[in-house]
N, C-alpha and C positions, 0 to 999 in steps of 0.2 A: 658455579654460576651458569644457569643456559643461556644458550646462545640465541639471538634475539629472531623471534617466528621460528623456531625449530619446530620437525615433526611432533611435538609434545606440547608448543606454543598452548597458553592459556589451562592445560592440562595439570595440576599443584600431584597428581600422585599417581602410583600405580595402577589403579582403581580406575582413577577418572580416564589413564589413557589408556586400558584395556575397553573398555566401552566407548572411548572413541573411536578407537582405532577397528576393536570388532564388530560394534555395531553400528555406530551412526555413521561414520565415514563415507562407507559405500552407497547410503541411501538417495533412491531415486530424489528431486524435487518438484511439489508441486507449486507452483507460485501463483497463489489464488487471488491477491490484488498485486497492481503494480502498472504503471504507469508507459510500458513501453510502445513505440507506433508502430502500429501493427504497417502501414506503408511500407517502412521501411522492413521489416519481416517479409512482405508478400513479395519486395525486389532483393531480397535476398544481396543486401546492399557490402561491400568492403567497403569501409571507410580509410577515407585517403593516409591520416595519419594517428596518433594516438589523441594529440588534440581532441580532434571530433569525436572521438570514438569515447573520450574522458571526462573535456571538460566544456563540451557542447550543453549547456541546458542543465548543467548542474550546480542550484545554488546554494547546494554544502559544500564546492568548493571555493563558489565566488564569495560567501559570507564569509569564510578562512581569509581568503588573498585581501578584500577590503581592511579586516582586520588588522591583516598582516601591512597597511600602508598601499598597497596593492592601486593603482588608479584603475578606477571603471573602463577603460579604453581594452585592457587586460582581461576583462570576465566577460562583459557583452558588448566592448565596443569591438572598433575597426584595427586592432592588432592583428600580425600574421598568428597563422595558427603557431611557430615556434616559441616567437616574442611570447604569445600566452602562457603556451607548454615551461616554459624557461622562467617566466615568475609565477608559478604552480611549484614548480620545482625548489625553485627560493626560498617559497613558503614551508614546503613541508616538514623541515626540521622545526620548523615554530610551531606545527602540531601537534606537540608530544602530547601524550595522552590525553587526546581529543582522540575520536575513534576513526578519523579522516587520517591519520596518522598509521594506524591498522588494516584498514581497508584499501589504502592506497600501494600498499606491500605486500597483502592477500592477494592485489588483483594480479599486482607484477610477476607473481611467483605462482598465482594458481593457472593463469591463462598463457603467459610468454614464458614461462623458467628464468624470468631474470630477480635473482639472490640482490642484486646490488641494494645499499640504501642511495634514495633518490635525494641529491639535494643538486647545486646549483653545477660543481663538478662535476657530479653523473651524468647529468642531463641529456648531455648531445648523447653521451652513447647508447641511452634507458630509451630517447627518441628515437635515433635510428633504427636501433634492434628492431622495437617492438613494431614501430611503421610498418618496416619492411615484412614482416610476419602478417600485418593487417591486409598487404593487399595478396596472399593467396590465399585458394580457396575455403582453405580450412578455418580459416580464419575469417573468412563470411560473418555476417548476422546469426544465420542459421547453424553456421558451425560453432560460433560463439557459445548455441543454448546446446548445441550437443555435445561440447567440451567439458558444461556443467552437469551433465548428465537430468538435463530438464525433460519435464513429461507433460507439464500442463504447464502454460501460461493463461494468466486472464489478465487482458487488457483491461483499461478504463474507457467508455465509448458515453456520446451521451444520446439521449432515446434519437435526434436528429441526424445521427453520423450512419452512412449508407451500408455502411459494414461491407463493400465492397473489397475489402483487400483482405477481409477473411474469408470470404469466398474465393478469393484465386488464391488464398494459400491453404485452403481443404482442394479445390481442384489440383494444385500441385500433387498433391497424396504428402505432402509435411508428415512425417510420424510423430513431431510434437506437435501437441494438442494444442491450438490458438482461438483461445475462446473469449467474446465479447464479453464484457459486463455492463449491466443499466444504469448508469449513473444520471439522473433526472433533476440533478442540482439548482440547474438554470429553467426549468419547468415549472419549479417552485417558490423561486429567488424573485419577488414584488417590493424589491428594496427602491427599484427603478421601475415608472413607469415607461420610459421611453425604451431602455433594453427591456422589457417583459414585453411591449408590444412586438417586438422586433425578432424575440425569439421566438414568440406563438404564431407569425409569418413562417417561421420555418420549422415549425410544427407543423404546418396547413402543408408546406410541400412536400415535404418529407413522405405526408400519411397520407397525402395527395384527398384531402378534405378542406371542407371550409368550415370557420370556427366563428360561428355569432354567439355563442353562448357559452358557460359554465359546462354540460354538457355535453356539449359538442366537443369541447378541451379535453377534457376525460376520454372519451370517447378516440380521438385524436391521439394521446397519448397509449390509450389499451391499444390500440392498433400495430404502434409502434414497440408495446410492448411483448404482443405477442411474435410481428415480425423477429425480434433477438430470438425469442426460445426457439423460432422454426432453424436459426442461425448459428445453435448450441449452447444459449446462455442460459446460465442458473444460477447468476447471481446479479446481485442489484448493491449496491454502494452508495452512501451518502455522503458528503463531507460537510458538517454543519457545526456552528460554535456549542449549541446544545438541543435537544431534543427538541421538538414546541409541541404539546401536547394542551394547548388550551380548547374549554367546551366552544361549539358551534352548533346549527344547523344548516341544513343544505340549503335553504330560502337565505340564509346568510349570508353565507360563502358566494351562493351566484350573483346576489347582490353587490358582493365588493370585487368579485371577475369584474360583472357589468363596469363596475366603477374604473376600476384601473384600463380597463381595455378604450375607454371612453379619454382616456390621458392623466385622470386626475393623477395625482399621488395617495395615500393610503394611511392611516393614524398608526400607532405602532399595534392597534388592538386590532385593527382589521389584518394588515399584514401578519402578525400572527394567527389570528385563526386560520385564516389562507394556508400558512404554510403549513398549521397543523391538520387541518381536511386532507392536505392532498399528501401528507406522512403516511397518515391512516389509507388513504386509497393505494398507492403503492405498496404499503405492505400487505393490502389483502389480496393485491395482483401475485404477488409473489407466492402467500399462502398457498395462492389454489394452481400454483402451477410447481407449486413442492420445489420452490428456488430458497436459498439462503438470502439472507442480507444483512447487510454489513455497514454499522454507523461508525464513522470516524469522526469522534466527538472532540470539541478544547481549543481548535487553533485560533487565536487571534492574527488575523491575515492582514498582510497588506498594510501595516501600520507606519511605517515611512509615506506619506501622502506626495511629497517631489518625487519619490522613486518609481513610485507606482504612475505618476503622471507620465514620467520618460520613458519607463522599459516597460510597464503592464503588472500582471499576475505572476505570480509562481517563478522571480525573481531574486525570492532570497530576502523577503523582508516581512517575516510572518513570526510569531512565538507564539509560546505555548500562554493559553488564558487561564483566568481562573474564573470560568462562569459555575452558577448552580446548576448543578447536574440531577443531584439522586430524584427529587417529587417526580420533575415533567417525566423519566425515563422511567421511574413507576408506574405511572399512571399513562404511558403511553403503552406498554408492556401488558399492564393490565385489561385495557379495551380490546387490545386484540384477542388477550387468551379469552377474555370473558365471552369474549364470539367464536370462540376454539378459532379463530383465524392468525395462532401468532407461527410463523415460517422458524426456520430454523434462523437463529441471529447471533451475528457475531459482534461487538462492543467493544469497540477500541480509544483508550483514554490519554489525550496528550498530557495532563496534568498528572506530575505523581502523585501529587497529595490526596487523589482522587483513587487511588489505585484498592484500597480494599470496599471503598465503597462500589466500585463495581464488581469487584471480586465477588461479594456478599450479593452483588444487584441478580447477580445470572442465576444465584440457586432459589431467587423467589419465582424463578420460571421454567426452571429444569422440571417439567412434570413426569418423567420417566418414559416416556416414549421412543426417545430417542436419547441414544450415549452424547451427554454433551451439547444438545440440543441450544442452549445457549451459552457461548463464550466468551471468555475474556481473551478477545485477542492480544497477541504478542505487543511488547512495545512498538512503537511506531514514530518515524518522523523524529524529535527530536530526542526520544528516550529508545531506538532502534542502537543503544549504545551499550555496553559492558553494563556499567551499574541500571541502568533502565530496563534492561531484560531481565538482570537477576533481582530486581523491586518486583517486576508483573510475575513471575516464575515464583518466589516466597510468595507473594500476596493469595496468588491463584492457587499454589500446595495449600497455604493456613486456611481458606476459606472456599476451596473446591477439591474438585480430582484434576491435578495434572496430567496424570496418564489419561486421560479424557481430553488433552491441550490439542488441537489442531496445529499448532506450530508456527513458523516464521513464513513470512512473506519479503518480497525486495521494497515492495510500497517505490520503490527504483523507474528513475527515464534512462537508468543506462544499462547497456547488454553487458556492462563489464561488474555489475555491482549483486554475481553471483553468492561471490566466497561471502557475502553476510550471513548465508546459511550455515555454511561453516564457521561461521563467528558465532551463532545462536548456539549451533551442537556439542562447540566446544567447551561454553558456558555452560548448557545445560548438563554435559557428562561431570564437567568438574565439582558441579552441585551434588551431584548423584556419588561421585567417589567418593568426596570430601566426606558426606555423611554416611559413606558405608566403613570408610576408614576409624571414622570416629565411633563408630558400635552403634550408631543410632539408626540405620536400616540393617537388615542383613544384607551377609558378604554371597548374595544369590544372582549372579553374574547372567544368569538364562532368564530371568522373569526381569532382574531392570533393567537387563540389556534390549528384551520384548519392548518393557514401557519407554525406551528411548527411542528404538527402532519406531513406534507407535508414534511418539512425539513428532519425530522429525519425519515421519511419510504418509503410515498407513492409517493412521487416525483421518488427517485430508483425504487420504484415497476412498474412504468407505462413507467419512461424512457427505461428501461433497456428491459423490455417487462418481469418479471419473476411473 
């Protein structure tokens, strides 16, 4: 029997842990989305205890502890941070094989050395230790990403946000890379007229213009988009339930700006064209500035309506959908190539049932110009789990090139939710033994130890140009 996370954890043979252990182990990481504040990056912040540093803003642990009986007072109320710490801890033997159960023990052991399993007796002393570890320096923010042996981070920023704190953390001289990404979600979001007038206010200040028209919007928005690229971004991110790729024209579209800017509200046919014109302009922006971009396609957000009334957004109360995907993401895919304007695009699917139909989606657009040119990104969000990576990882070998995979991202708001890379590699090597064990690849340790190597680094490093 092995002993539970040992050096070999997730690894089933000799194979798969000779390829972890010699090739992917060591490898740098790029983390090309992910959700961390860059603020707190540029103050180079200690957090006070593990609390904060854990279960601050994370509601894959608050979804676990509600589950678990857990009261709200515990995840985002007015509890001490131990009280919190202390039912987190409660909780965590009830998450067997949920993968918060795995990552909660990676983090213990890749970042503080603490072996123990964490439950309600451990507690105070998995709290103590590791506190006291958080507040020296090594144990910083910044020390945090250099522990993981990180090289690039990309934030999420939205085209409004002054990118001030990546500017004083390139002036610090950081030798990891902290780079913005365009996320223009709310630029295009006319579900609201009264938030849509409210954010194109701070579009006008932002790009320090004034916006009477359709036009002007655009115009507003390139500005701020070419602001990022002067700022080192070369990617752009969407997060949307699915693509909108319905027909318009531009006498159209200004017309239903006009309209919404005026207070009305919007039919759901106006609102989609809208959103699908300004799909299309963003990704020709990207085109011609040779950036990636990046759809995170499927979630159904926000669907508890009380919860979202008290606490807001990105609380913990979203699942995966089941909208139609394949036509709009054809025929969006298609406009641009047909104008040679389509960037390099990466497609990320929350729904598994969805999974070869994107697999199959990226090679109607691979024109050979580029290795990879469009991907099927890694599981994400709610399939970022054991069997959800090894679905996208089959899906993506049966209907592409793997060794062409850019690899894992944290899609993470915590500095501590490194070792998921290591949860990705160790998956992926196990895949790769398994079937060299089995006679079904050769037993050629130099060339899939390259296409692992490739997987988990240099594929990102040469796609992405970092």
């Amino acid at each position: 029997m092995k002993k539970f996370l040992d050096e070999n954890f997730l690894l089933g043979n000799t194979t798969a842990e000779k390829l972890y252990h010699d090739f992917a182990k060591s490898m740098p990481i790029i983390d090309y989305h992910c959700h961390l504040p860059p603020d707190q990056i540029a103050a180079d912040l200690n957090f006070q205890n593990l609390t904060q540093a854990w279960l601050y803003g994370d509601h894959y642990k608050w979804r676990a502890m509600r589950t678990n009986g857990i009261d709200e007072s515990y995840c985002t109320g007015n509890k001490t941070d131990y009280e919190k710490f202390e039912k987190w801890a409660g909780t965590v033997p009830y998450t067997l094989r949920n993968p918060l159960y795995h990552w909660t023990h990676l983090e213990l052991q890749r970042y503080f050395g603490v072996y123990d399993v964490l439950n309600t007796d451990s507690a105070r002393k998995i709290y103590d230790e590791c506190t006291a570890k958080l507040q020296t320096k090594e144990y910083s923010i910044r020390g945090l990403l250099r522990k993981m042996n990180v090289k690039v981070v990309c934030t999420t920023d939205d085209p409004v946000d002054s990118l001030e704190f990546h500017q004083q953390i390139k002036n610090d001289g950081f030798e990891i890379k902290i780079l913005p990404a365009y996320r223009p979600d709310k630029a295009m979001n006319v579900d609201d007229a009264n938030a849509f007038n409210a954010y194109v206010a701070k579009v006008e200040t932002a790009a320090n213009v004034s916006v009477s028209n359709y036009q002007d919007y655009l115009a507003a928005l390139k500005k701020r988009h070419d602001f990022f690229a002067t700022m080192g971004c070369s990617v752009s991110d969407h997060g949307l339930e699915q693509i909108y790729a319905d027909d318009y024209t531009e006498q159209q579209v200004s017309a239903i700006f006009d309209k919404i800017r005026s207070g009305k509200q919007l039919s759901p046919e106006e609102n989609t064209a809208f959103k699908s014109a300004m799909l299309v302009q963003f990704a020709v922006w990207d085109w011609e500035k040779g950036w990636t971009q990046q759809y995170h396609l499927g979630a159904l957000r926000n669907n508890n309506s009380r919860m979202m009334r008290q606490l807001g957004p990105d609380t913990g109360w979203d699942s995966i959908g089941d909208f139609p995907q394949a036509r709009s993401l054809a025929k969006f895919l298609a406009k641009l190539d047909n104008d040679n304007q389509l960037a390099k695009t990466i497609l990320y699917n929350l729904n598994p049932a969805d999974n070869e139909l994107f697999a199959t989606m990226i090679g109607n657009f691979n024109d050979g110009s580029v290795a990879g040119k469009i991907q099927f990104g890694s599981g994400w969000w709610f399939l970022d789990q054991k069997d959800g990576m090894t679905k996208q990882i089959n899906a993506l070998s049966n209907m592409g090139l793997l060794s062409r995979f850019v690899g894992m991202l944290t899609d993470s708001r915590s500095f501590l939710s490194y070792p998921r890379h290591e949860y990705f590699r160790r998956i992926l090597c196990n895949i790769f033994g398994q079937e060299i064990e089995n006679g079904e690849l050769p037993n050629d340790l130099a060339w899939v130890g390259k296409v692992v190597q490739d997987i988990c680094y240099t594929n990102a490093k040469n796609y992405f140009g970092w």
